[in-house]
N, C-alpha and C positions, 0 to 999 in steps of 0.2 A: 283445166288448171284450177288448183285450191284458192280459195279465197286468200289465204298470205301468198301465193306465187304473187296474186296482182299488186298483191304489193311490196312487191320487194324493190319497184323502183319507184322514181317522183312520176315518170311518166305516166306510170302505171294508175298510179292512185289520182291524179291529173284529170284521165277519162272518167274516172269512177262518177255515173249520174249523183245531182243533186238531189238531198233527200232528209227530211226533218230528223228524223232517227238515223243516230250511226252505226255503221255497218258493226258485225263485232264477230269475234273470235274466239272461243272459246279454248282458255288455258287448264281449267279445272272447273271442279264441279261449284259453281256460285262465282265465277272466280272468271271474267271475262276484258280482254283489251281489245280495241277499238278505234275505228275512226270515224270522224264527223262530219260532214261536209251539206249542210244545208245549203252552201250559195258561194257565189266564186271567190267569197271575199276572206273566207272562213273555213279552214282545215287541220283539224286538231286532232291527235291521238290524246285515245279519253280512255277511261279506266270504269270498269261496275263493279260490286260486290251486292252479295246477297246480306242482309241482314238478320239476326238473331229472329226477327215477327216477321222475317219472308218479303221482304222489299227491298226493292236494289237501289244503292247508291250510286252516285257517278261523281266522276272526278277526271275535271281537263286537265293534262300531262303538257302540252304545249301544241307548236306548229307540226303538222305532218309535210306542210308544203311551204317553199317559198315564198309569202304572197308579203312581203315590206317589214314581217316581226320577226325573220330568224325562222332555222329550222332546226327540230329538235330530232335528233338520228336515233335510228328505230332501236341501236341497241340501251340507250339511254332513256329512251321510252320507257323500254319494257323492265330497266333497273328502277325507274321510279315507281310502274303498276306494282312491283311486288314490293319496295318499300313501305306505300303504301297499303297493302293487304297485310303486311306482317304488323305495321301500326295497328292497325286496327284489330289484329287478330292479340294483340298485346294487350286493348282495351277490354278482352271479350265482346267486342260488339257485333261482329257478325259471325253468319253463320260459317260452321264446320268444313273446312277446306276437303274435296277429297279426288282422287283421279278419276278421270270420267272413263266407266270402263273397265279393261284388262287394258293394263300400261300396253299400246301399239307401237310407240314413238319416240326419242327424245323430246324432255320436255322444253324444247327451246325452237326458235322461231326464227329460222334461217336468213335474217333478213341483212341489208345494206351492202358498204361496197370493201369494207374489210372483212377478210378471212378469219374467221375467231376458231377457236376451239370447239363451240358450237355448230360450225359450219361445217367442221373434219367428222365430228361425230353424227350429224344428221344425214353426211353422204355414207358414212360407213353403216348408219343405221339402215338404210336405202339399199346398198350394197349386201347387207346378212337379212335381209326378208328375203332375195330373190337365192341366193348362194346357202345359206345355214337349213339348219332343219325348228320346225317351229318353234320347240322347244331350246333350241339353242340359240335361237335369235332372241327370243323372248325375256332369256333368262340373261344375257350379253344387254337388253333396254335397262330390265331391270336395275344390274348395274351400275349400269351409266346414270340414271337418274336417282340415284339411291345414294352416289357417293362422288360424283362429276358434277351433277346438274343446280350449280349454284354460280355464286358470280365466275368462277371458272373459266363458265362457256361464254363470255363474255372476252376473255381475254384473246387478243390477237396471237395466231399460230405461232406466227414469227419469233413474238417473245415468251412462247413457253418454255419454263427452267426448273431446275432442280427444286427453287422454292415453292412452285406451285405443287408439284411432287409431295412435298411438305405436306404440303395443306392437305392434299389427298391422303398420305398418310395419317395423318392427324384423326382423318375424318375416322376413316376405316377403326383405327382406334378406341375412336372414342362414344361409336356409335353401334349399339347391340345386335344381333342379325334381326332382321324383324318377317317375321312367316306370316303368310296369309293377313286376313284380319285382325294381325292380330297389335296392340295399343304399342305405342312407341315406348320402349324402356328409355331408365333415365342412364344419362350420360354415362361410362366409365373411364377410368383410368387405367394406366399401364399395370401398376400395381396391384389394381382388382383381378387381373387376367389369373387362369391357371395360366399352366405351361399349353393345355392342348388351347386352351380358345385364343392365347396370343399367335398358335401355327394356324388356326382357320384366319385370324385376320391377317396373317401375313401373307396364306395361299391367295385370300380375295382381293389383299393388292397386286398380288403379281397377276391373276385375273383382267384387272383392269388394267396393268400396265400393258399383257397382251392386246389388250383393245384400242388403247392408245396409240400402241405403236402399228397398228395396221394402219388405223384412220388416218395418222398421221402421215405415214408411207403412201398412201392412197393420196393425202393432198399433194404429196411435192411428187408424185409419179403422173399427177392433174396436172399440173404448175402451175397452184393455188399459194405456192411458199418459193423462195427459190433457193433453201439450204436445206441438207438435209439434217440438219442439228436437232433439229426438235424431235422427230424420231428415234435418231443415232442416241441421243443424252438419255434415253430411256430405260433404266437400268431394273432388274427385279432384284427382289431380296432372298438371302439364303435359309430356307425351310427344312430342318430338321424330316427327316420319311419317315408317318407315322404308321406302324406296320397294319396292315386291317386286320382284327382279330375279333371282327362282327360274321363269323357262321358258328354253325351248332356241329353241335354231336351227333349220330344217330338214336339217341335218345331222347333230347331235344326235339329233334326233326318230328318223333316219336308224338311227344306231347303237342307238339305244335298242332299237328292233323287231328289231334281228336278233336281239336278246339275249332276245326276250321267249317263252314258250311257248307255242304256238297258239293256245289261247285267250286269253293275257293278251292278245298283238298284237291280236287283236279290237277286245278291250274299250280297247286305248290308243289304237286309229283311231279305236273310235267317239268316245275321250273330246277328240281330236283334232282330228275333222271337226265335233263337236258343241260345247263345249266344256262339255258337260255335265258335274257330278256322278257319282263314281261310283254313288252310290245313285240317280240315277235313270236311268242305265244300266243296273242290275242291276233296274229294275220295267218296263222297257222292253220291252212287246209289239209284235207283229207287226203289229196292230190300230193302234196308234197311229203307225206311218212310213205317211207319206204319204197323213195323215187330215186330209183337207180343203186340205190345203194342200203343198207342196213343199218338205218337210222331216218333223219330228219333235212329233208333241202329247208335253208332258211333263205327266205329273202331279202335285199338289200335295205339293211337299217340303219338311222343314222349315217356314221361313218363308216358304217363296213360292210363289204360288198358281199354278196351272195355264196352261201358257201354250204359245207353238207355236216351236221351232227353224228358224227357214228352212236349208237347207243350199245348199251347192254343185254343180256336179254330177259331182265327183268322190265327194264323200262321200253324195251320193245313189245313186248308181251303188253304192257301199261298204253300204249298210244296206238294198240292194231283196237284194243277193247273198243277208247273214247271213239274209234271210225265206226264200228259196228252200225249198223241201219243208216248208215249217213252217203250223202252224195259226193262224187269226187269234189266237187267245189265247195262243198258246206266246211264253216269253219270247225275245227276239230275240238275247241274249247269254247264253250258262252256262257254267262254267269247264272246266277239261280232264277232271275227273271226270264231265261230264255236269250240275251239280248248281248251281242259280241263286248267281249272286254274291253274297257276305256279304262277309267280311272276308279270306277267304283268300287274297287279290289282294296280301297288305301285305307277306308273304312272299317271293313270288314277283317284285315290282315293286323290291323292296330289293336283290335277287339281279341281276336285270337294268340297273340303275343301276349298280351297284358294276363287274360284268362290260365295261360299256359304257362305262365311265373318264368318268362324270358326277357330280358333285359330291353326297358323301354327304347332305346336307341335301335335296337334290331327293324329294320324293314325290310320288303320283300327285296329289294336287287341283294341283301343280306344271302338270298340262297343263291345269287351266282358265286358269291364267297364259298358258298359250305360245298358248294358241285368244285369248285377248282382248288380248294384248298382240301378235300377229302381223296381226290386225285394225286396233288404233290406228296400227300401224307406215305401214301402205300407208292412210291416210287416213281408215277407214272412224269417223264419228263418234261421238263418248262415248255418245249417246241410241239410236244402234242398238246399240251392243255390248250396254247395260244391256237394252234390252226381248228380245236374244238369252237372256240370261242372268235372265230374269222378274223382275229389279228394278223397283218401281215408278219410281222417277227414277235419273238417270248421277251424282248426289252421291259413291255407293258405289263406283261405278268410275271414278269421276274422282281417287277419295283413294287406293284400292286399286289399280287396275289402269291408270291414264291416267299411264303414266312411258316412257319408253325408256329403254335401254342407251344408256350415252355413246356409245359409236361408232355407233347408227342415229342418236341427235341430230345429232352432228357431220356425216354423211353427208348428211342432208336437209340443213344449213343451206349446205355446200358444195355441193351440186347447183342448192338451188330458191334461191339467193337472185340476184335477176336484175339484171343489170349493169348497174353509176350513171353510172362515169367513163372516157369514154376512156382516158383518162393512165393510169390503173392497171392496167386491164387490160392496155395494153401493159406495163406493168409484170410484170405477172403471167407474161406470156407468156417475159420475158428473165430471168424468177427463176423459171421452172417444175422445172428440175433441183432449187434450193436447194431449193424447197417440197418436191418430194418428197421428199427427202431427210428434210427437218425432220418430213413426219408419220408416215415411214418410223421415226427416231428416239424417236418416243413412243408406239408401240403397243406393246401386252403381249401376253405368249401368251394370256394366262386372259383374254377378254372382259370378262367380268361385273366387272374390277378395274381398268378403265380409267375414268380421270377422279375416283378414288376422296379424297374431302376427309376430309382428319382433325375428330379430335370438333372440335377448339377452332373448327375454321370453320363450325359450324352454331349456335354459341351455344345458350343455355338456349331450353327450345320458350318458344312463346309462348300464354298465356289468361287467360281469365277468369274463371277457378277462383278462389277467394279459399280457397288450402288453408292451415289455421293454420301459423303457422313452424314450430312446433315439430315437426310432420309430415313439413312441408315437407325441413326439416332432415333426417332422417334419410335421405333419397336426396343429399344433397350441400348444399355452401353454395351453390351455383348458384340453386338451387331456391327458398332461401329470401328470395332479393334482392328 
């Protein structure tokens, strides 16, 4: 058991042997709470901090135990350790707060004998390491602590409501995405948003309101709550569907490859001809092209279970090559080091877009776009792309991936629509100069910006959310109509 199991009660921490130095627990990097107990008389949750010259302070919090002063409950503890730290961090006195690691955990401390918010999120945290796939757990902590993990987790399950909701709204708002290492931007406004960065932060609350309402359903299916209200009152908000119109052309595709280094090219035909995954590119044996069937067996990724690629036989001809000299179990793609594909493609694939004068936003899952939307182009139906792609039903790639670019729409409806009235098309024939002219007139350089509608022509999305106003309200008065 972890050093906080034993203390999550009095008895617990009761046995804990006597000892000059208090035991301690580390919440961040310099950034440690604690308890003390030199002798029977004397048991206090204490607080350290690293300073700015590398020496650690300390600071008593109060009673951890019973013994004749009162006792101070551990969630109120640990609201004073980080008052405390944020004082100080206000003074610039100490050193640089930072997470110890890659985020493993919510950052809260499961302790006492009421059910907090805290407590619903640390069992469902528990729950998606054993059930989620790493990256999906990973990125669900993230979350959590990135836009939950403030006094929040502190508050009793029981009385979570619409205005806490609030406040998580607020947060999401007003707070910039923040990637890797990279420095906290300063606050924003509703005001400052485009139209697309107000629909990421409204996808990232309904994000956490999915996680909310597992956790939460998870405590009263415990009977950690005895209502189920605080799940139930859980509402998302309504998100406008932003079409994806992140693939290329075959021309593109064209420039992208020259730019790429031997083995990225590879692994971008295969993700090309396939329109596979990179991860399941990179588990891609030699054993599995052309096992059973006339294409690619993939294996169970993620969410979706095991299933067979048909190819073409341009890009079958493409994956019999990469087998050549190779062993049935050898992986059929490995990067230029020799050494099976992880992440190190993300570098490399940034370098090559930039080089290749393709729009900085484009990244690799960008070519399962261009493989499934280069298929809807030329006719190929929603229920084949999706059983390509081992979706149980075309729902997924009918909302994600079933769009064109305005100028293939346009180009199909002037090619296939088949001709009603004599009279016009002789028409057509003594205006054919005007017409070109005219579509000559409204094309753009940049593709992907033709036919482009401002926000006011989409109106507020539309559902049947019933999210409270007051919620609602904090993405716009639109939302709240």
């Amino acid at each position: 058991m972890s050093r906080l199991g034993l203390w999550a009660d009095a008895d617990a921490i009761s046995r804990m042997p006597y000892r000059d130095s208090p035991y301690w627990h580390p919440i961040r990097v310099s950034r440690h709470i604690g308890i003390h107990r030199p002798d029977g008389r004397v048991c206090n949750w204490t607080a350290r901090v690293m300073t700015k010259d590398k020496r650690y302070i300390q600071r008593c919090l109060g009673p951890a135990l019973e013994l004749g002063k009162g006792i101070l409950p551990v969630q109120r503890a640990m609201a004073l350790a980080f008052d405390w730290f944020d004082a100080l961090e206000a003074e610039d006195k100490v050193d640089e707060a930072a997470p110890r690691g890659r985020t493993q955990s919510v950052s809260f401390c499961p302790l006492g004998p009421v059910y907090t918010v805290g407590h619903a999120l640390s069992d469902y945290a528990a729950w998606s390491k054993l059930a989620r796939s790493s990256g999906g757990h990973y990125n669900n902590i993230v979350l959590i602590n990135r836009h939950i993990a403030s006094d929040l987790l502190f508050v009793p399950l029981e009385d979570f409501g619409s205005r806490h909701m609030r406040s998580i709204a607020t947060r999401i708002i007003e707070r910039p995405p923040k990637y890797g290492f990279q420095a906290e931007r300063p606050p924003t406004t509703l005001d400052q948003l485009s139209p697309d960065e107000l629909r990421r932060r409204k996808r990232t609350f309904n994000s956490v309101v999915s996680i909310l309402r597992v956790a939460f359903q998870m405590a009263w299916e415990g009977g950690h709550i005895p209502t189920e209200r605080p799940w139930r009152s859980l509402k998302r908000v309504a998100v406008n569907h932003s079409p994806r119109l992140t693939f290329l052309n075959r021309e593109e595709c064209r420039r992208l490859l020259d730019h790429c280094t031997p083995a990225l090219k590879l692994l971008v035909l295969a993700a090309l001809y396939s329109g596979c995954r990179v991860g399941e590119l990179a588990k891609l044996r030699v054993q599995d092209v052309a096992h059973q069937v006339y294409g690619l067996w993939i294996a169970p990724y993620k969410r979706s279970p095991s299933h067979f690629v048909f190819l073409p036989d341009e890009g079958m001809a493409f994956f019999l090559d990469c087998c050549e000299g190779k062993m049935p179990g050898d992986l059929v793609l490995r990067s230029d080091k020799g050494k099976p594909w992880a992440r190190q493609h993300g570098n490399l694939f940034r370098r090559a877009v930039a080089e290749a004068g393709l729009p900085k936003s484009f990244v690799f899952h960008g070519l399962r776009h261009t493989y499934a939307s280069d298929l809807i182009r030329h006719g190929v139906p929603l229920e084949v792309v999706a059983r390509q792609f081992g979706h149980s039903g075309s729902d997924t790639v009918s909302k994600t991936y079933g769009h064109l670019a305005e100028q293939f729409r346009e180009d199909i409806i002037r090619r296939r629509f088949s001709p009603l009235e004599p009279a016009q098309q002789a028409n057509v024939q003594s205006r054919s100069a005007e017409l070109e002219r005219l579509w000559q007139s409204v094309q753009t350089v940049d593709w992907r910006s033709y036919g482009e509608l401002p926000r006011s022509a989409h109106g507020p999305a539309k559902s049947n959310q019933r999210t409270p106003r007051d919620v609602a309200e904090v993405f716009g008065p639109d939302e709240a109509l």
